[in-house]
ZAMARVEX-475519 format. One record per residue: residue number from 1; x, y, z of N, C-alpha, C in turn. Coordinates in pm, whole numbers, plus 50000, padded with zeros to 5 digits. Example, Ala and Ser with C-alpha at 12.3 -4.5 7.8 and 13.67 -1.06 7.14 Angstrom:
BEGIN
(node 1 (51319 49431 50780) (51230 49550 50780) (51320 49670 50780))
(node 2 (51285 49775 50708) (51367 49894 50714) (51290 50003 50787))
//
This chain:
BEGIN
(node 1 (40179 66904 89142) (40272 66984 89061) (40233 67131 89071))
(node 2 (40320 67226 89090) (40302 67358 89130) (40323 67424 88948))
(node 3 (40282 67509 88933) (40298 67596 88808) (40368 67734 88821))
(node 4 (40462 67746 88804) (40550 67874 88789) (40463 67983 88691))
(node 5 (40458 67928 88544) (40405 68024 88409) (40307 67915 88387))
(node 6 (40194 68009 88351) (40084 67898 88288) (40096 67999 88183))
(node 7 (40088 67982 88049) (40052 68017 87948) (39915 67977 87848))
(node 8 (39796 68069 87829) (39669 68040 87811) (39637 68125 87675))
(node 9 (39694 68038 87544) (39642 68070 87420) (39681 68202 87390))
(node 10 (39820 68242 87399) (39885 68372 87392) (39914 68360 87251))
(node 11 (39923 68473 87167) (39913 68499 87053) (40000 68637 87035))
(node 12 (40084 68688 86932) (40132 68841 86953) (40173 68840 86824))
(node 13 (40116 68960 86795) (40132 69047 86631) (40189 69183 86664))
(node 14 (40269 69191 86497) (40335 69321 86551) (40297 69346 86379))
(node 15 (40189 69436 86369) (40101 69465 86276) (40043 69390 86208))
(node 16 (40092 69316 86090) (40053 69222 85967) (40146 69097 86025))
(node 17 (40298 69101 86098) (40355 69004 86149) (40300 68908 86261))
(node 18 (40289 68814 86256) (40217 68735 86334) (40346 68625 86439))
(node 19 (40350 68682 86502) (40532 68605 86587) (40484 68494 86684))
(node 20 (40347 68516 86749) (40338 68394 86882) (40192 68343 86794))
(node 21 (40196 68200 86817) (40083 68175 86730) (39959 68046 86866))
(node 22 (39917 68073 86922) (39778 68009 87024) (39869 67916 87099))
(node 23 (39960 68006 87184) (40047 67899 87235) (39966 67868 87414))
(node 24 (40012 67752 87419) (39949 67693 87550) (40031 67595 87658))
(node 25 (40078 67632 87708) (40178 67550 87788) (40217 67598 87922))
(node 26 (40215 67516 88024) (40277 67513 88164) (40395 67502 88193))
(node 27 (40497 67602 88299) (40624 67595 88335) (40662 67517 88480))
(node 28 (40671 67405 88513) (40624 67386 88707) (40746 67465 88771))
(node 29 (40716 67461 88863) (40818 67574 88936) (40926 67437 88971))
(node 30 (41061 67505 89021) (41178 67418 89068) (41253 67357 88947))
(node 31 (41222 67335 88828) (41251 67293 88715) (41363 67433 88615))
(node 32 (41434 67362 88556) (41483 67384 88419) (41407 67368 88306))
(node 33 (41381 67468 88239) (41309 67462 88098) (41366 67508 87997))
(node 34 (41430 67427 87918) (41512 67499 87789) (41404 67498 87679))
(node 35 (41446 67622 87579) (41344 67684 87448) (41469 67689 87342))
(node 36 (41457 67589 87283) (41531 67604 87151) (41428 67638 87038))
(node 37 (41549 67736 86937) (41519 67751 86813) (41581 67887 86737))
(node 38 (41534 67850 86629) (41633 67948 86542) (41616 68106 86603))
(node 39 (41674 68199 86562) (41637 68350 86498) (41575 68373 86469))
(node 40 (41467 68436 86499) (41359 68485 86455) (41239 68434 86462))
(node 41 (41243 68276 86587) (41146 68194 86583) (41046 68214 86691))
(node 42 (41070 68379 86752) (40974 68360 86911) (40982 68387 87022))
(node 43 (41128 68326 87039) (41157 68259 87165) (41209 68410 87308))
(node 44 (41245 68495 87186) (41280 68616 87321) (41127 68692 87312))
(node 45 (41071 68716 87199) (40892 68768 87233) (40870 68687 87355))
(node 46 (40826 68535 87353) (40724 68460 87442) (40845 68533 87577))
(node 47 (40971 68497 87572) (41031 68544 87729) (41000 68702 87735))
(node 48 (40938 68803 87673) (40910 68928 87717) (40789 68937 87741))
(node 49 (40655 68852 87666) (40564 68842 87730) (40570 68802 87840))
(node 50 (40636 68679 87909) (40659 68621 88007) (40682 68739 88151))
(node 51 (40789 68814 88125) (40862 68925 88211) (40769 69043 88171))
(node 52 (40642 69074 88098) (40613 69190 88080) (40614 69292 88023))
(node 53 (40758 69284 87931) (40820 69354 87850) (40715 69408 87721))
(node 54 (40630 69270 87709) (40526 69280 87560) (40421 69235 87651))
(node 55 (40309 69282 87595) (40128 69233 87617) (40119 69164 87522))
(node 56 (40019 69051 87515) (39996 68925 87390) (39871 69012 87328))
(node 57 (39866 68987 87187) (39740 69056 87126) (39614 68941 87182))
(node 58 (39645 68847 87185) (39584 68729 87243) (39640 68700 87380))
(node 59 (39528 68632 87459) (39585 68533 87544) (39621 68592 87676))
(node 60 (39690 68538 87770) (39680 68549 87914) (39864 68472 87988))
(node 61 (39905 68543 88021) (39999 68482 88087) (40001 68524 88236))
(node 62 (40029 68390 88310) (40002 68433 88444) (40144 68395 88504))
(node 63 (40219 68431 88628) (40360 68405 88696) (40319 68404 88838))
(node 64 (40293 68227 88853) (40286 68228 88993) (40124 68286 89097))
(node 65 (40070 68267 88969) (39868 68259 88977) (39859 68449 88953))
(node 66 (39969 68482 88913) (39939 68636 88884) (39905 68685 88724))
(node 67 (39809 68777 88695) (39783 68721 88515) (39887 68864 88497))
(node 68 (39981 68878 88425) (40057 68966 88357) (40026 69090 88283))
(node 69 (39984 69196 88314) (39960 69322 88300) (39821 69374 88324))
(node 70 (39735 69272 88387) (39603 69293 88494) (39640 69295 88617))
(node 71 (39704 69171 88661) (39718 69169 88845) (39849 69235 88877))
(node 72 (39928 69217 88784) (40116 69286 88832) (40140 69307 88662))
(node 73 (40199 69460 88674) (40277 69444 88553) (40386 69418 88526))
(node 74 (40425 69392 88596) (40590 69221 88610) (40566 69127 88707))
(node 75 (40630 69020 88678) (40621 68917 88761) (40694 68940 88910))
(node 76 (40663 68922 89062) (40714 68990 89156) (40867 68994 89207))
(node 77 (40900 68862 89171) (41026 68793 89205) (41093 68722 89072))
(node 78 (41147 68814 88984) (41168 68800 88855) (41347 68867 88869))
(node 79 (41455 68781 88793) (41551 68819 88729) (41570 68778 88570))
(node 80 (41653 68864 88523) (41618 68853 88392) (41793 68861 88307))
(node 81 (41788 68827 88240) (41864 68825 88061) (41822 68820 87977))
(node 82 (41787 68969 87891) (41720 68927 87785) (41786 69033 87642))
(node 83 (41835 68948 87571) (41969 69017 87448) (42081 69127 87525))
(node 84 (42137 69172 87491) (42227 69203 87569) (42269 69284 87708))
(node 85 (42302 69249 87803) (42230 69348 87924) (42361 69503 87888))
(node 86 (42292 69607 87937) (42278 69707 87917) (42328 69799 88064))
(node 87 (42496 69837 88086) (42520 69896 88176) (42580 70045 88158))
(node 88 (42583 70116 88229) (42674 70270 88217) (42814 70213 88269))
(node 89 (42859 70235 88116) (42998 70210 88099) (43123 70240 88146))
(node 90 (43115 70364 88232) (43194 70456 88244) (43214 70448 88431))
(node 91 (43110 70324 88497) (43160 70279 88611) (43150 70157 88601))
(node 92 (43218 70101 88729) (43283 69973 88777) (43127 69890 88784))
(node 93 (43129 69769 88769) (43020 69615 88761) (42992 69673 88924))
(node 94 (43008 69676 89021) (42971 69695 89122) (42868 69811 89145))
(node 95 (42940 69934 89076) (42865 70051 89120) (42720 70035 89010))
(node 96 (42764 69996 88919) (42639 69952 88823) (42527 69839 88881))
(node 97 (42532 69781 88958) (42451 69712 89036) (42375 69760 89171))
(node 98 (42483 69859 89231) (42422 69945 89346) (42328 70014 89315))
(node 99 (42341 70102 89123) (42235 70162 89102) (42111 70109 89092))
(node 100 (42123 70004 88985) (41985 69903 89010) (41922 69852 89107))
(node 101 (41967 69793 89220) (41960 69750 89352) (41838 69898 89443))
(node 102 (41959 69987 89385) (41845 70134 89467) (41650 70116 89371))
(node 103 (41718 70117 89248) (41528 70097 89224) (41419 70060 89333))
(node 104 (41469 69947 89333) (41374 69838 89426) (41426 69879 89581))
(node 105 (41533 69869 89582) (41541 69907 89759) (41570 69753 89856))
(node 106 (41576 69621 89801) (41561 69545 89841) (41674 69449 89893))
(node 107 (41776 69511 89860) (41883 69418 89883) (42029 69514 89958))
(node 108 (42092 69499 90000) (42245 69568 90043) (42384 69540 90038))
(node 109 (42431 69566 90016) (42591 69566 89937) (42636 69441 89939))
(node 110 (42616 69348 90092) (42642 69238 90106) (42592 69172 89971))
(node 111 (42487 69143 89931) (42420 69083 89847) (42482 69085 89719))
(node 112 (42538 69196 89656) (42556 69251 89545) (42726 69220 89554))
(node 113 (42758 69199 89669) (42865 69140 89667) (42870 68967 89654))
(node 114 (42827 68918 89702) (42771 68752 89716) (42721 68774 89543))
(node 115 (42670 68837 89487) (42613 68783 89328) (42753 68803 89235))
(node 116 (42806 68898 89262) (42979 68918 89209) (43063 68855 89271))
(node 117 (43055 68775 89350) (43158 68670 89368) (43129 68520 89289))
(node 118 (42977 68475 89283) (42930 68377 89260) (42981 68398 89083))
(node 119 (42967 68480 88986) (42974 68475 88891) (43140 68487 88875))
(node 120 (43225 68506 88989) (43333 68544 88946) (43422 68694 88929))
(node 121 (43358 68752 88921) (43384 68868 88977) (43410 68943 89123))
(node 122 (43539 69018 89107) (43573 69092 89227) (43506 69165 89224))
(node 123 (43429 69210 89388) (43341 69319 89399) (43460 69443 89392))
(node 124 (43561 69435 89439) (43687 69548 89454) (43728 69585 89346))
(node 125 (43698 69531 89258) (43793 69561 89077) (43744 69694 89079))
(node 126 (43852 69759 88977) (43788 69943 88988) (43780 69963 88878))
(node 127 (43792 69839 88776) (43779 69839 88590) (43665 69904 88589))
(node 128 (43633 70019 88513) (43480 70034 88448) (43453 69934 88359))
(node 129 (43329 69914 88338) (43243 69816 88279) (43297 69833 88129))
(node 130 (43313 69979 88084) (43374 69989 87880) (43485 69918 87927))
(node 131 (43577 69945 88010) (43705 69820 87988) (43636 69648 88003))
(node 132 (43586 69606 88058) (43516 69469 88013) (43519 69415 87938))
(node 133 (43606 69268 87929) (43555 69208 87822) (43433 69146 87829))
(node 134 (43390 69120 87684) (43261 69016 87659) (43185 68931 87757))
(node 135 (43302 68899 87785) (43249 68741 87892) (43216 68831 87998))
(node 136 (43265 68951 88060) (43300 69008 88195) (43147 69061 88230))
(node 137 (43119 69094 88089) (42992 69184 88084) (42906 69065 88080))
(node 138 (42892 68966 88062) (42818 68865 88064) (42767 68819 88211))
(node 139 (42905 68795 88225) (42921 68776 88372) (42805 68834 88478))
(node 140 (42871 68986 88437) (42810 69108 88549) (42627 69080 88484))
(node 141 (42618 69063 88399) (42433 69044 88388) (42384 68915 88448))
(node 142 (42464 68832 88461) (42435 68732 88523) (42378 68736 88672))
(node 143 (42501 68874 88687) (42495 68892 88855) (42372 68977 88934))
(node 144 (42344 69065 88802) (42231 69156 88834) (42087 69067 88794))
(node 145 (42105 68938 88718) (41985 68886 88747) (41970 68756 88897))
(node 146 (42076 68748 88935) (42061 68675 89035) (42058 68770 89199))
(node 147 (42104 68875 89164) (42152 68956 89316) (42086 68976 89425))
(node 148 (41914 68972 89393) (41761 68999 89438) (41766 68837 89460))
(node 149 (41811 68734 89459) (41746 68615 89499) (41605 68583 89434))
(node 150 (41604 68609 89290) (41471 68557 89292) (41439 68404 89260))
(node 151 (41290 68420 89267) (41218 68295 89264) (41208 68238 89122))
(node 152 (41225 68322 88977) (41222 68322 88869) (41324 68401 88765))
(node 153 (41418 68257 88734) (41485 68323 88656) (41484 68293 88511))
(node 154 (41454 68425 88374) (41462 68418 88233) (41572 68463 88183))
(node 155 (41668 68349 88114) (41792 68370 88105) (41773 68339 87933))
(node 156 (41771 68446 87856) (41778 68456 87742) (41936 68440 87664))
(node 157 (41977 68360 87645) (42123 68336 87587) (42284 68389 87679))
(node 158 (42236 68337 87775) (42334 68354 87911) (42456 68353 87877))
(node 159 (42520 68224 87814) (42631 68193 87783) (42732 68270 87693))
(node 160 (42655 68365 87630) (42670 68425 87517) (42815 68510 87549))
(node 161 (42941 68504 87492) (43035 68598 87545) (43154 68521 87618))
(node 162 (43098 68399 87657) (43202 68307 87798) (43307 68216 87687))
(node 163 (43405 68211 87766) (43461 68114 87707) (43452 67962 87788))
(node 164 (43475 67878 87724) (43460 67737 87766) (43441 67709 87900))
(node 165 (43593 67758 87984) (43575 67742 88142) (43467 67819 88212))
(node 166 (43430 67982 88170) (43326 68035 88203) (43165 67987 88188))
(node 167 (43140 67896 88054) (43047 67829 88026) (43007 67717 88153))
(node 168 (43136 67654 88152) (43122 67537 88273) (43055 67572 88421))
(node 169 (43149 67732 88482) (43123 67761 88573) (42996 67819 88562))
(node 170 (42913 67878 88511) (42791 67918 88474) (42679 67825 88464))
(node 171 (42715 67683 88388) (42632 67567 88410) (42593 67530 88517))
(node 172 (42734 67510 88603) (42717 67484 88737) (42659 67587 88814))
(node 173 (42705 67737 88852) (42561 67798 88903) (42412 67764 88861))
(node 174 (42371 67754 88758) (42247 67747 88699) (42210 67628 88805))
(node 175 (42278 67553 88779) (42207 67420 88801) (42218 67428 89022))
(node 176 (42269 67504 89082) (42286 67527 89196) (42123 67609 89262))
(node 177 (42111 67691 89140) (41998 67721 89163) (41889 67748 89167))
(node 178 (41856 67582 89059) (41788 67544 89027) (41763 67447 89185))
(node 179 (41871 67360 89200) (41836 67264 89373) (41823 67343 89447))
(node 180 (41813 67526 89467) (41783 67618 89579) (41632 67619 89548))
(node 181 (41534 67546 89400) (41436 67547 89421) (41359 67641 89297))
(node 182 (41476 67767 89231) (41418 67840 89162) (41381 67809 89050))
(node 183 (41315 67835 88950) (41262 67817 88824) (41321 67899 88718))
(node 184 (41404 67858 88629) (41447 67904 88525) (41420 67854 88382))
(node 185 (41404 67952 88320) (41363 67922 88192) (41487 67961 88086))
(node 186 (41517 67888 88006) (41621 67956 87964) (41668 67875 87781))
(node 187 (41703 67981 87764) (41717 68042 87529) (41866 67944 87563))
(node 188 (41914 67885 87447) (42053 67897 87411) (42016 67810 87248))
(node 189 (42153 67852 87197) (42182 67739 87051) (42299 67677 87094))
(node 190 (42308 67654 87209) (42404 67525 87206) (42341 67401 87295))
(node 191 (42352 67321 87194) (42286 67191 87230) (42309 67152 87344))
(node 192 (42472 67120 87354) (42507 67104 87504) (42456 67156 87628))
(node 193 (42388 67294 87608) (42353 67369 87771) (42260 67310 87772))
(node 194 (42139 67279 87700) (42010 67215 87671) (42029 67088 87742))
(node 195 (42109 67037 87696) (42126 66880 87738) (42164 66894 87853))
(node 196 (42261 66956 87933) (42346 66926 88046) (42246 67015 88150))
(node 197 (42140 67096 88119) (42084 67195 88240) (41970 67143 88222))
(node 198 (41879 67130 88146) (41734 67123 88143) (41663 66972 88211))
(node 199 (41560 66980 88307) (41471 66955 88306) (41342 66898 88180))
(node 200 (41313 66990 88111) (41229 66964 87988) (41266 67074 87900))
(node 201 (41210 67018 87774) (41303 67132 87666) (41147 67160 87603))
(node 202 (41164 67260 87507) (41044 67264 87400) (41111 67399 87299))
(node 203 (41088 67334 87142) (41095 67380 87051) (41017 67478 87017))
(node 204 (41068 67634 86967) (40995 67711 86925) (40996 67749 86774))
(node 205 (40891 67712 86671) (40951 67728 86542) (40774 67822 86473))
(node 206 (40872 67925 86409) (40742 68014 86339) (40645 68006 86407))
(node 207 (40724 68093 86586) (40572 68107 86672) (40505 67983 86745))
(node 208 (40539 67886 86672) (40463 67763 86743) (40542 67696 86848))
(node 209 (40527 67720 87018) (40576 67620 87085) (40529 67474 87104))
(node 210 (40652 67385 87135) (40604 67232 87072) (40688 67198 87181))
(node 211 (40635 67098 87301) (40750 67035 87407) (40807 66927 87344))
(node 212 (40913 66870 87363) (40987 66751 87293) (41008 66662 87388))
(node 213 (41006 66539 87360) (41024 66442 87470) (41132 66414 87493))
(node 214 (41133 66407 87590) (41317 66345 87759) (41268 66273 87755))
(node 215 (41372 66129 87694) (41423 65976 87804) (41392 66074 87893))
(node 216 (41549 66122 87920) (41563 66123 88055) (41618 66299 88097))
(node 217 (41624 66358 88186) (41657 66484 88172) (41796 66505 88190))
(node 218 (41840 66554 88324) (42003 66564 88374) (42054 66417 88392))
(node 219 (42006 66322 88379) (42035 66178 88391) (42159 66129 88316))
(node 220 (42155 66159 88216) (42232 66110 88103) (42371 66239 88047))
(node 221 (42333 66348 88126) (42464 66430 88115) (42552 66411 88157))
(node 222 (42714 66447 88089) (42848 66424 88142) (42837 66515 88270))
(node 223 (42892 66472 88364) (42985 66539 88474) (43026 66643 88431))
(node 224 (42988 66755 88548) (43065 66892 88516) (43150 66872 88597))
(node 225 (43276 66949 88619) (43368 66972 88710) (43340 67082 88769))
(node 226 (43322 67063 88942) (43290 67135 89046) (43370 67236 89000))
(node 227 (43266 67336 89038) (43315 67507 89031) (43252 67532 89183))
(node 228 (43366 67627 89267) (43324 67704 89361) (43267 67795 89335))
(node 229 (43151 67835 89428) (43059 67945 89408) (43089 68043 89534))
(node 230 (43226 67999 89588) (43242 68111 89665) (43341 68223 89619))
(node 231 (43338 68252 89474) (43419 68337 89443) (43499 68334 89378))
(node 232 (43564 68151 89373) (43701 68123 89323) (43702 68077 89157))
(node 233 (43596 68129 89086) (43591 68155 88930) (43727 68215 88860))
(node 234 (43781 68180 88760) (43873 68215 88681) (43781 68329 88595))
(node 235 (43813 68454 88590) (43770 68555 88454) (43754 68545 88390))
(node 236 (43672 68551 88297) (43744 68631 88140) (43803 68746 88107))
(node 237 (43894 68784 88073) (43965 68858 87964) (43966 68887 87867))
//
């Protein structure tokens, strides 16, 4: 068994608040890992320790045998969702991705086109992102965490914004690339994504992560209805 995240007795206070409490747990790579739990229970701290975002007052997190703000201060091959993604409004989902894309340097239009088709989106639309609806903008973060191909994806409440058919088609990416091998970890409060995507689940409550036991994992989920991932997604509006 390969280990994506090892997590080693991580702990995180934010003065007198005490939010991650001696948590200890392994992520294997190629897997689905769903983190349920309420508001306020953790679950986007442990995913920013995870991505870097936070240092643990305690403890050690490593991504892929790398320890997190000693050996890399992000994980190398990391996409992310984490609370609401955050674009300049005033251009098009495309040009907002070219900018990010330039950071790193790593990818070319092709690509950024292939991640806006997969989610559904026209790379050609000339909507700025403030005209967007909810779902659209959802969408487009979806696209900027997949566009880099990475090896690790933290999808903090993905769904958030979609309507039903968008939910479906989104399941079905997830789960596409998850059999390409990648490792995703991923927040929701709806039971259903939990059930129908995950691999293994684990509860996060007042700081304390707790894995819960699977019968069985994707075994026992209903049938999704095939969604093309070449583009042919219905919008939101």
């Amino acid at each position: 068994m390969n280990i994506a995240i090892h997590i080693d007795h991580v702990s995180k206070d934010f003065g007198l608040e005490h939010v991650l409490h001696d948590i200890c747990h392994d992520f294997e790579e190629g897997k689905i890992h769903g983190i349920v739990g309420n508001n306020g229970s953790g679950k986007t701290v442990l995913m920013k320790c995870i991505c870097g975002f936070q240092l643990p007052t305690k403890g050690k997190v490593f991504v892929h045998n790398k320890q997190i703000g000693k050996d890399v201060d992000f994980p190398e091959s990391l996409g992310l969702i984490i609370e609401t993604p955050g674009f300049l409004p005033g251009l098009t989902g495309k040009k907002n991705l070219q900018i990010l894309a330039s950071l790193r340097g790593k990818i070319r239009d092709a690509s950024i086109c292939e991640a806006l088709k997969l989610v559904g989106l026209d790379p050609k639309l000339k909507k700025t992102v403030n005209k967007y609806s909810l779902g659209m903008r959802q969408r487009l973060g979806i696209a900027q965490a997949i566009m880099e191909d990475p090896c690790l994806l933290v999808l903090d409440e993905p769904f958030n914004g979609l309507d039903k058919q968008g939910v479906l088609q989104m399941r079905e990416l997830i789960l596409s690339l998850r059999d390409q091998g990648k490792t995703i970890l991923l927040a929701s409060h709806n039971a259903q994504d939990i059930e129908v995507l995950c691999d293994t689940v684990c509860e996060m409550d007042a700081g304390v992560l707790t894995q819960l036991p699977r019968a069985t994992a994707n075994s026992s989920a209903p049938d999704l209805p095939l969604a093309s991932v070449e583009g042919g997604f219905r919008p939101d509006h």
